[in-house]
PyMOL Python script that loads the backbone (N, CA, C, O; Angstrom):
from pymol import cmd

cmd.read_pdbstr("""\
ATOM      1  N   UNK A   1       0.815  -1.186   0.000  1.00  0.00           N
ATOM      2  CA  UNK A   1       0.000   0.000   0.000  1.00  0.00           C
ATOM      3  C   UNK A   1       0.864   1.258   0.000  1.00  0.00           C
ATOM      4  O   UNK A   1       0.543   2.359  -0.448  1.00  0.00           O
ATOM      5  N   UNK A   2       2.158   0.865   0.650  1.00  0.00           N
ATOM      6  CA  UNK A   2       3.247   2.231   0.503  1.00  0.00           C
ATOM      7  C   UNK A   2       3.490   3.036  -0.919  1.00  0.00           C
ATOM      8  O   UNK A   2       3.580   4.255  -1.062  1.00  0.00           O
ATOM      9  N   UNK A   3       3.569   2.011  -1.926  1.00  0.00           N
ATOM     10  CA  UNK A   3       3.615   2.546  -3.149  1.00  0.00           C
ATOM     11  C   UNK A   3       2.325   3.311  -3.487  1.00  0.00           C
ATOM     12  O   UNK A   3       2.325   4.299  -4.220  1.00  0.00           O
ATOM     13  N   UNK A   4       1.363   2.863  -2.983  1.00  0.00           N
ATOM     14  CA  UNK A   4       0.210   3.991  -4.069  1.00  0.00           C
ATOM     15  C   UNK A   4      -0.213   5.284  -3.000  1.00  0.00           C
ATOM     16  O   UNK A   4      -1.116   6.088  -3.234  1.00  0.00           O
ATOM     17  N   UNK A   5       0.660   5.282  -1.778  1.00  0.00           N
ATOM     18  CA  UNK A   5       0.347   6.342  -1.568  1.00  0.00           C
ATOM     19  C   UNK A   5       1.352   7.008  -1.809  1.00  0.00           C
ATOM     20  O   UNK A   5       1.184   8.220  -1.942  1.00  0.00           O
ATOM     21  N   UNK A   6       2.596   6.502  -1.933  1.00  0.00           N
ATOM     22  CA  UNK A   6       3.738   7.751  -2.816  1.00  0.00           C
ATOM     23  C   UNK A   6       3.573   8.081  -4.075  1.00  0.00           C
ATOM     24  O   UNK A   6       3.889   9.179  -4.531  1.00  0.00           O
ATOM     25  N   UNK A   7       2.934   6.907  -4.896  1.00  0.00           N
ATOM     26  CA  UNK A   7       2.149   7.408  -6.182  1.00  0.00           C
ATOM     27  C   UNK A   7       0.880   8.701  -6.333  1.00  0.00           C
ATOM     28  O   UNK A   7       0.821   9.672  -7.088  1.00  0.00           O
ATOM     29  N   UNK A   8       0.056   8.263  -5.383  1.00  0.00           N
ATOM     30  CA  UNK A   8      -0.946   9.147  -5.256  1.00  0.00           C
ATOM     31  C   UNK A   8      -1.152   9.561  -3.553  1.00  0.00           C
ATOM     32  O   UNK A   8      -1.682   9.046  -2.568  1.00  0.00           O
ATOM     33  N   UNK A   9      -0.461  10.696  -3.847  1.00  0.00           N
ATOM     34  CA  UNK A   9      -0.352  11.621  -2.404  1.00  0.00           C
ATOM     35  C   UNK A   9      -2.221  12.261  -2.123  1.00  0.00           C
ATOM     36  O   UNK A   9      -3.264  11.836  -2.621  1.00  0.00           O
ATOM     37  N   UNK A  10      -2.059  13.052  -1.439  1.00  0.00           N
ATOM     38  CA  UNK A  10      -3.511  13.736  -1.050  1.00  0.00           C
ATOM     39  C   UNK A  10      -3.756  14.657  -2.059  1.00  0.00           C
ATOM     40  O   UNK A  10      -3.010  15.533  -2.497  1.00  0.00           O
ATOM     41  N   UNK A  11      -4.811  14.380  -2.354  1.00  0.00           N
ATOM     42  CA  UNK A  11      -4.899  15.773  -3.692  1.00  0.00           C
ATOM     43  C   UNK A  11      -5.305  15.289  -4.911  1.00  0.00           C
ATOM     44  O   UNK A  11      -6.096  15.771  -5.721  1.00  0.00           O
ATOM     45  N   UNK A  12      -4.539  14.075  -4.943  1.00  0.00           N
ATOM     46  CA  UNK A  12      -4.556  13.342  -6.324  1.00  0.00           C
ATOM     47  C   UNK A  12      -5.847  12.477  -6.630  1.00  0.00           C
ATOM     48  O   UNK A  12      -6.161  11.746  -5.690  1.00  0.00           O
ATOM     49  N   UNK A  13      -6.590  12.412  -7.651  1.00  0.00           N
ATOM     50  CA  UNK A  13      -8.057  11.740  -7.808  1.00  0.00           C
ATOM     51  C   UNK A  13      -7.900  10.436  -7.930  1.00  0.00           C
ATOM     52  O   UNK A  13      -7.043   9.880  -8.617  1.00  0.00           O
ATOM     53  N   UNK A  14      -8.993   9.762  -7.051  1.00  0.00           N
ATOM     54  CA  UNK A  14      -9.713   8.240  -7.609  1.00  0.00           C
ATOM     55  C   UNK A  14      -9.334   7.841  -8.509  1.00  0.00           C
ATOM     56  O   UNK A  14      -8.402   7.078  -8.762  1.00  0.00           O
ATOM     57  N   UNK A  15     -10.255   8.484  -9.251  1.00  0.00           N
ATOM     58  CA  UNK A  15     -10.264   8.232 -10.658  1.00  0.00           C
ATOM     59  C   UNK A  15      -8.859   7.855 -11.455  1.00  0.00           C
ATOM     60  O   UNK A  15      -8.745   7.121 -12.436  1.00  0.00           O
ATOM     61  N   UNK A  16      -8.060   8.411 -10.905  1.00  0.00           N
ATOM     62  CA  UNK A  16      -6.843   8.131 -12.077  1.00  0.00           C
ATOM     63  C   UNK A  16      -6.189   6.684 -11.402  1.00  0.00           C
ATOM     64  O   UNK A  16      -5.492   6.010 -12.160  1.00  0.00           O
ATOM     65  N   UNK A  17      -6.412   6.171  -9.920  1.00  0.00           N
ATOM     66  CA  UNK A  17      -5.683   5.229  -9.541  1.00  0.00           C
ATOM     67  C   UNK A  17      -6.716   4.114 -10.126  1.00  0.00           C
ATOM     68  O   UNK A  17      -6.159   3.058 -10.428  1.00  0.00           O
ATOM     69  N   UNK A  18      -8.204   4.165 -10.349  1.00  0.00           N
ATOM     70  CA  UNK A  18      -8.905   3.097 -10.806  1.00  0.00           C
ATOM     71  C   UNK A  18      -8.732   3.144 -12.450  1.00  0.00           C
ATOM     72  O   UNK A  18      -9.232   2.141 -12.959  1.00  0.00           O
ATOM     73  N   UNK A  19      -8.170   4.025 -13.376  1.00  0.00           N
ATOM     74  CA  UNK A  19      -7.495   3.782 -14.468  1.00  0.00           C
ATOM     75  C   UNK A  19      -6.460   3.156 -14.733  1.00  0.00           C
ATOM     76  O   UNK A  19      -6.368   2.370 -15.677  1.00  0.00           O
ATOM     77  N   UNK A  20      -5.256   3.517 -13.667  1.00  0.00           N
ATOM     78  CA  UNK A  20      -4.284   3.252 -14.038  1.00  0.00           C
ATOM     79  C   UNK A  20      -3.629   1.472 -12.733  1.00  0.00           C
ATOM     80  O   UNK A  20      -2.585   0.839 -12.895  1.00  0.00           O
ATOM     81  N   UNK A  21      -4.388   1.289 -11.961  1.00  0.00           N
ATOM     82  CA  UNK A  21      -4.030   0.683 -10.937  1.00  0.00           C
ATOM     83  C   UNK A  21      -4.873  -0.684 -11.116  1.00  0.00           C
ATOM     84  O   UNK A  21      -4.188  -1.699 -11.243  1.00  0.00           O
ATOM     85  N   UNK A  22      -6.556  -0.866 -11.145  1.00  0.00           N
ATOM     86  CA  UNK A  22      -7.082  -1.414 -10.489  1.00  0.00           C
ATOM     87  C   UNK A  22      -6.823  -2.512 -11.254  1.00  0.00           C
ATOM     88  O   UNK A  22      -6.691  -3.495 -10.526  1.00  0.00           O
ATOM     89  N   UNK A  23      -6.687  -2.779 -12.471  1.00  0.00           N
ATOM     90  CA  UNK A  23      -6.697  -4.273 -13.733  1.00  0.00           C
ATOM     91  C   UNK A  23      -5.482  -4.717 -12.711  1.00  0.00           C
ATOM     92  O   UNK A  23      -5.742  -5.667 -11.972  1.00  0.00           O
ATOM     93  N   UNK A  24      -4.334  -4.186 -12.616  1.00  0.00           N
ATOM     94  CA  UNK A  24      -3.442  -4.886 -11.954  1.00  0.00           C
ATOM     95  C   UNK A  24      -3.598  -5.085 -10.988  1.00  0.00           C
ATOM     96  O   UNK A  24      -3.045  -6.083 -10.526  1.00  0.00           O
ATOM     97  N   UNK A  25      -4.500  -4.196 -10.063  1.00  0.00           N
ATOM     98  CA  UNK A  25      -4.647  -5.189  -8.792  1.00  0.00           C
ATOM     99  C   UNK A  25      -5.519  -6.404  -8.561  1.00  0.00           C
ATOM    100  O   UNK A  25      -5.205  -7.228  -7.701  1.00  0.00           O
ATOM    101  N   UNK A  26      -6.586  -6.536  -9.291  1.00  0.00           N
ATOM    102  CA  UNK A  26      -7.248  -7.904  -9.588  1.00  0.00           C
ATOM    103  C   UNK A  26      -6.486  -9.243 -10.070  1.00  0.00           C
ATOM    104  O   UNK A  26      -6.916 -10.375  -9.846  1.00  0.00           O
ATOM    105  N   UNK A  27      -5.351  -8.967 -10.730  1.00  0.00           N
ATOM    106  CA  UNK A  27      -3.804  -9.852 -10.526  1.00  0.00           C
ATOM    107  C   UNK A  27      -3.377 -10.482  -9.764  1.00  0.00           C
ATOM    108  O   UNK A  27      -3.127 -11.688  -9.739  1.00  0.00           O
ATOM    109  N   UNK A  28      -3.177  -9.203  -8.620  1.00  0.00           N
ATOM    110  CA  UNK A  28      -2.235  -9.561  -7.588  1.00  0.00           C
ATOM    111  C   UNK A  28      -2.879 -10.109  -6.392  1.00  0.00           C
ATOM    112  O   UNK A  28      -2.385 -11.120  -5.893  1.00  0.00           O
ATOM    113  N   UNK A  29      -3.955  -9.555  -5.850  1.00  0.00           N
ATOM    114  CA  UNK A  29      -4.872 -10.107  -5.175  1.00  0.00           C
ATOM    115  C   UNK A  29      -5.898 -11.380  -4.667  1.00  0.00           C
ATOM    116  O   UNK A  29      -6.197 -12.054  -5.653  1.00  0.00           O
ATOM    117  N   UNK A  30      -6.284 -11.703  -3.892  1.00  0.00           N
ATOM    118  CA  UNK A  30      -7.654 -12.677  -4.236  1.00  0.00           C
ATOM    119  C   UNK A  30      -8.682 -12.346  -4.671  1.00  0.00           C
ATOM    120  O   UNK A  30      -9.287 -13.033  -5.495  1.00  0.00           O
ATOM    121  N   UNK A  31      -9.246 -10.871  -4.078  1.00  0.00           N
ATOM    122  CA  UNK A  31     -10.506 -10.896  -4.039  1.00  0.00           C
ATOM    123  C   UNK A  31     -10.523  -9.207  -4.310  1.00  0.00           C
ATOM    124  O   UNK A  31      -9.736  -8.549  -3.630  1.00  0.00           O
ATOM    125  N   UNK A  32     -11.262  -8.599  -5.135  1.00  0.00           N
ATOM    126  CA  UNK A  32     -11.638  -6.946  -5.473  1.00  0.00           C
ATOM    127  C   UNK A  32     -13.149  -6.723  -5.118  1.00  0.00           C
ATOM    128  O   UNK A  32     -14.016  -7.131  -5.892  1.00  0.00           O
ATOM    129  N   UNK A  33     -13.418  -6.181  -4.136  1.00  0.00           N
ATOM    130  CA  UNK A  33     -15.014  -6.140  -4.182  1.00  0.00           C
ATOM    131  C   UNK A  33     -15.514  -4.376  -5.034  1.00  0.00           C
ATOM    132  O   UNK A  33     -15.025  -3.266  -4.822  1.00  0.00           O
ATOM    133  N   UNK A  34     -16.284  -4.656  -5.689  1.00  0.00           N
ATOM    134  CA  UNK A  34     -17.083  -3.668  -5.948  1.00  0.00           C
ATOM    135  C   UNK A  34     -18.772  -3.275  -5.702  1.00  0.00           C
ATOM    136  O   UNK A  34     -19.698  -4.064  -5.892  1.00  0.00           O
ATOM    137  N   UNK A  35     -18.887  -2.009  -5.283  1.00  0.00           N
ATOM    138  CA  UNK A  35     -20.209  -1.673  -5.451  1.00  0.00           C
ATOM    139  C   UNK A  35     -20.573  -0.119  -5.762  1.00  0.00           C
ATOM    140  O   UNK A  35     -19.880   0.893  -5.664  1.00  0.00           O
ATOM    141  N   UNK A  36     -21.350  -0.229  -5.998  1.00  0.00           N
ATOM    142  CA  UNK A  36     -22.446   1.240  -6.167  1.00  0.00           C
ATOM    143  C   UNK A  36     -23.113   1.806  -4.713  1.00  0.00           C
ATOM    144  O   UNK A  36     -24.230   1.423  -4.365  1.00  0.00           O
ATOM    145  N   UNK A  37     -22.712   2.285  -4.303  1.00  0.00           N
ATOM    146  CA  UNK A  37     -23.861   3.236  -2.798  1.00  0.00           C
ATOM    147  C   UNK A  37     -24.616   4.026  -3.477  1.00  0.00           C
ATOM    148  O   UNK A  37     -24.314   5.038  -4.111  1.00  0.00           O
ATOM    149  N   UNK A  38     -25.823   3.415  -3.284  1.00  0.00           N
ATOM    150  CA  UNK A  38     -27.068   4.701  -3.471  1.00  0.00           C
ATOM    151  C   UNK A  38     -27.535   5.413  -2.199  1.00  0.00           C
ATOM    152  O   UNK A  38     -27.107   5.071  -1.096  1.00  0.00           O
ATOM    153  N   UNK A  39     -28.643   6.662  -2.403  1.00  0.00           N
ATOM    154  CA  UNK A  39     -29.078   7.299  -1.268  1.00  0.00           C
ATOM    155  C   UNK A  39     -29.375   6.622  -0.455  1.00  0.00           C
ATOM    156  O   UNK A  39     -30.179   5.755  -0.799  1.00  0.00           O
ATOM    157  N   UNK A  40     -29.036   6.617   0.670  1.00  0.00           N
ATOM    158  CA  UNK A  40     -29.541   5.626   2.057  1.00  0.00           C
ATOM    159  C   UNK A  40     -28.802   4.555   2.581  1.00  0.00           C
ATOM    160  O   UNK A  40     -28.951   3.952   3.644  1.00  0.00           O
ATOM    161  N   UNK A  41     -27.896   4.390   1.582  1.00  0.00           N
ATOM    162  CA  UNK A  41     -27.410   3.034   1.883  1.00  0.00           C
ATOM    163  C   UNK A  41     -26.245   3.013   2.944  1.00  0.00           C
ATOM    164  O   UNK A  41     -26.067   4.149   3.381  1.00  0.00           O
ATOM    165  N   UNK A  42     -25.662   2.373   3.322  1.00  0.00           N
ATOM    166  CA  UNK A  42     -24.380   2.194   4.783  1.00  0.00           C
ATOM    167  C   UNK A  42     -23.675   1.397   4.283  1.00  0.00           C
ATOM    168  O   UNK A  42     -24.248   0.398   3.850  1.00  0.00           O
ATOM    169  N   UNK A  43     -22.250   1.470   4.128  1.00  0.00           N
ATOM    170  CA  UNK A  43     -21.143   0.445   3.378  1.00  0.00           C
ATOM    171  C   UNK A  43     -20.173   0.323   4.445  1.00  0.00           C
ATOM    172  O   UNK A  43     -19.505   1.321   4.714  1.00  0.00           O
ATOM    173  N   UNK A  44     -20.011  -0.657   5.038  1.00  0.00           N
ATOM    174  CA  UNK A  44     -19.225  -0.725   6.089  1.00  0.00           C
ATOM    175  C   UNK A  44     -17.671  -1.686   5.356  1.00  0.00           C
ATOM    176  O   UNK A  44     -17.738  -2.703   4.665  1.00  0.00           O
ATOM    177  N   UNK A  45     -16.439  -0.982   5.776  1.00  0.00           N
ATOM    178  CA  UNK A  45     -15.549  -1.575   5.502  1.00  0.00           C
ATOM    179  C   UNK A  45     -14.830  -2.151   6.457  1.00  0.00           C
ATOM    180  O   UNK A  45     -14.360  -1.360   7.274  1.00  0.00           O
ATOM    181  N   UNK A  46     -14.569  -3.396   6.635  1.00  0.00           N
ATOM    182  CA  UNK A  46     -13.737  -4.482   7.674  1.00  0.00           C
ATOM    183  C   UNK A  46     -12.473  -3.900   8.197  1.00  0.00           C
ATOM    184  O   UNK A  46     -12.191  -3.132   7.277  1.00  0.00           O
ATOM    185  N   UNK A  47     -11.554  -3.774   9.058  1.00  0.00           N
ATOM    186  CA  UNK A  47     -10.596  -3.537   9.747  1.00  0.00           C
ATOM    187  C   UNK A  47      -9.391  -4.322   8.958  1.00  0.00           C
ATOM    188  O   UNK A  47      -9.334  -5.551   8.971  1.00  0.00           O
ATOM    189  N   UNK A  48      -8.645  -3.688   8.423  1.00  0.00           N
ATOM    190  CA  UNK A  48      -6.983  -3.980   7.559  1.00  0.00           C
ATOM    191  C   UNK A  48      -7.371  -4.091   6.495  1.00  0.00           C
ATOM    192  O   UNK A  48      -6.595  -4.677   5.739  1.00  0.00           O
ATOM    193  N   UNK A  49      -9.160  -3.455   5.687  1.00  0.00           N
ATOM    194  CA  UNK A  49      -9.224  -3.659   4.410  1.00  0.00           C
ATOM    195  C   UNK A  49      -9.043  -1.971   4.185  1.00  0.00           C
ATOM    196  O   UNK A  49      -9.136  -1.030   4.973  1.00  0.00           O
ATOM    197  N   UNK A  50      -8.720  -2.056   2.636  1.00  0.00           N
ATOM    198  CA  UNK A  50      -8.472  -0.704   1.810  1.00  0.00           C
ATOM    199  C   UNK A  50      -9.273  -0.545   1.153  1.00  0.00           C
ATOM    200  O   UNK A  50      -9.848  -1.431   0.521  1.00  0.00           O
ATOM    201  N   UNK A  51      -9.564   0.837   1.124  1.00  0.00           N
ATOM    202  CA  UNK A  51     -10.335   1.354  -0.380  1.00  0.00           C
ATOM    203  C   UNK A  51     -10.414   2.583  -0.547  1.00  0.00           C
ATOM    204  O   UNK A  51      -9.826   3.486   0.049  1.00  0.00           O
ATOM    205  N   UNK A  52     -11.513   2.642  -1.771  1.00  0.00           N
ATOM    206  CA  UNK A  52     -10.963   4.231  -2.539  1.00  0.00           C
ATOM    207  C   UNK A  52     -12.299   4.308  -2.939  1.00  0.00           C
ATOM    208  O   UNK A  52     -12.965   3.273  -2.963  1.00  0.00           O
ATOM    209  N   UNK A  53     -12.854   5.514  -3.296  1.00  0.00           N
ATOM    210  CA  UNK A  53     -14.165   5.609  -3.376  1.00  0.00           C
ATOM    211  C   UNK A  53     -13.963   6.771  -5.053  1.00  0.00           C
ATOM    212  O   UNK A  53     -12.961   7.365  -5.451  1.00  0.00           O
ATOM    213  N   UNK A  54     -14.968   6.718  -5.487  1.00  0.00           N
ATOM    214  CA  UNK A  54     -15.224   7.691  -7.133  1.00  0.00           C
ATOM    215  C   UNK A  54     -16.678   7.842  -6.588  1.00  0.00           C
ATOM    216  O   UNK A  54     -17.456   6.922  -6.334  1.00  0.00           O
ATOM    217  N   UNK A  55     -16.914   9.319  -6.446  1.00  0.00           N
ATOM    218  CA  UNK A  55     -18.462   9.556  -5.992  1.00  0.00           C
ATOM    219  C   UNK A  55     -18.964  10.408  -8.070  1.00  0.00           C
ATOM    220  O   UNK A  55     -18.310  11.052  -8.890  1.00  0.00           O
ATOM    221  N   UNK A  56     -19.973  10.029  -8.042  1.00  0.00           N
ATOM    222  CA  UNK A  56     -20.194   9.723  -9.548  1.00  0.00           C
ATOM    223  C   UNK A  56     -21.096  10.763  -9.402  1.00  0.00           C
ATOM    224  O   UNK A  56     -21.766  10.945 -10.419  1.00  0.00           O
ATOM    225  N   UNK A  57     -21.283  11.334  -8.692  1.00  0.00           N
ATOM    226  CA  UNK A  57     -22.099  12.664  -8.384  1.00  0.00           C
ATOM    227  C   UNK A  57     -21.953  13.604  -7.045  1.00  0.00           C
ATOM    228  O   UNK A  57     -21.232  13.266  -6.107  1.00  0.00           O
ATOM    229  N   UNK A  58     -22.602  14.640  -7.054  1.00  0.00           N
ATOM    230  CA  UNK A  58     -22.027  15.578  -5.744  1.00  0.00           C
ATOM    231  C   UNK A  58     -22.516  14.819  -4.793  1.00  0.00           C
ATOM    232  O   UNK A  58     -23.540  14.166  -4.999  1.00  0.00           O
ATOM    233  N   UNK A  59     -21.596  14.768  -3.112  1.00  0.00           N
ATOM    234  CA  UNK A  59     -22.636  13.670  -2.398  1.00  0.00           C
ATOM    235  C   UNK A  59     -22.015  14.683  -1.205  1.00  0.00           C
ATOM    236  O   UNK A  59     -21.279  15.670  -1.204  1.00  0.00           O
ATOM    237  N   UNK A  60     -22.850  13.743  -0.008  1.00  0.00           N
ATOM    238  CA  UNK A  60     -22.333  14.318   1.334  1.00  0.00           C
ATOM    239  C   UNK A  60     -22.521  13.240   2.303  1.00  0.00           C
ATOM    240  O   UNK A  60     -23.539  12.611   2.594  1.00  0.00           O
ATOM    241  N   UNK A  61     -21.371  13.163   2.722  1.00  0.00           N
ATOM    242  CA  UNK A  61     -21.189  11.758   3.274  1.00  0.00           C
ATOM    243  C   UNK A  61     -20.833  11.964   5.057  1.00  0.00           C
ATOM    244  O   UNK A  61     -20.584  13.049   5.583  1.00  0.00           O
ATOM    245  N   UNK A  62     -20.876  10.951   5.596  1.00  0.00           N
ATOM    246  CA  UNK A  62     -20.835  10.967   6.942  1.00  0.00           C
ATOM    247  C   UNK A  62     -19.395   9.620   7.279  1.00  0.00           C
ATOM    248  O   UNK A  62     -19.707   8.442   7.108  1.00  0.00           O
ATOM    249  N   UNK A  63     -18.152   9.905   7.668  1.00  0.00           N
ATOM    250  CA  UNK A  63     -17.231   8.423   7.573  1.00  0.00           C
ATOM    251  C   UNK A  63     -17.316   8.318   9.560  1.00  0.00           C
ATOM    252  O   UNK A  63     -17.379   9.249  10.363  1.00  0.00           O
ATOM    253  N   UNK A  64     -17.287   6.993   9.785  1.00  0.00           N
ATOM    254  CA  UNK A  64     -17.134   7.384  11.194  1.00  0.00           C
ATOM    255  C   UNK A  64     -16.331   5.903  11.560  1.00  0.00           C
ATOM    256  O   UNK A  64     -16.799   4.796  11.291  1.00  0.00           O
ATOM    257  N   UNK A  65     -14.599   6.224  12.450  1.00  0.00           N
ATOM    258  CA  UNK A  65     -13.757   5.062  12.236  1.00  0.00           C
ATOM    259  C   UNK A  65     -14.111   4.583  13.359  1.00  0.00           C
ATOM    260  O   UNK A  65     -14.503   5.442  14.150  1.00  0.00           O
ATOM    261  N   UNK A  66     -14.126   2.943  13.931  1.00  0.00           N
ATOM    262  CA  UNK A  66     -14.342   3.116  14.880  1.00  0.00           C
ATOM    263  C   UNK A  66     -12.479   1.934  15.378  1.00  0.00           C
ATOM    264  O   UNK A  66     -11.737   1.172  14.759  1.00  0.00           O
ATOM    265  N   UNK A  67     -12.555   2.469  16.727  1.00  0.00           N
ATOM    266  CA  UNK A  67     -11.358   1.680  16.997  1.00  0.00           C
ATOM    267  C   UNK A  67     -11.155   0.641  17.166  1.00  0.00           C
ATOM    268  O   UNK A  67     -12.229   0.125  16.855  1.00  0.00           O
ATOM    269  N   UNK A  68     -10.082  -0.648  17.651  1.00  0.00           N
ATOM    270  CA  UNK A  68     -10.470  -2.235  17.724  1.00  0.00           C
ATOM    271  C   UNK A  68     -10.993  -1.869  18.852  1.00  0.00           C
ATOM    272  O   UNK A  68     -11.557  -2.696  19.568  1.00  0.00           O
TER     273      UNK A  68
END
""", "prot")
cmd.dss("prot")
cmd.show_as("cartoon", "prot")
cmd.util.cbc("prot")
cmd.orient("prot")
């Protein structure tokens, strides 16, 4: 994960790491999950998993981490 954040520092868009990144990470990996969040919905992500989000429209979101 060290590399793609020296690749893509803060600032830098989604979008260009799911162009240029994601085919190869379905490679290297087991498993890539994808989905769509619509209005209402709650996406909870597991503890030591990663991700990256492309909001496909203006949104307003609520993130809340919680600790072990």
């Amino acid at each position: 994960m060290r590399e793609y954040l020296d690749k893509y520092f803060i600032g830098t868009h989604a979008r260009d790491w799911f162009a240029n990144e994601l085919e190869d990470l379905t490679q290297r990996v087991e498993k890539v999950y994808e989905c769509v969040q619509e209005a209402g919905d709650i996406v909870f992500i597991p503890v030591a998993f990663s991700h990256v989000v492309v909001n496909l429209s203006e949104v307003m979101g609520l993130v809340i981490e919680r600790n072990r």
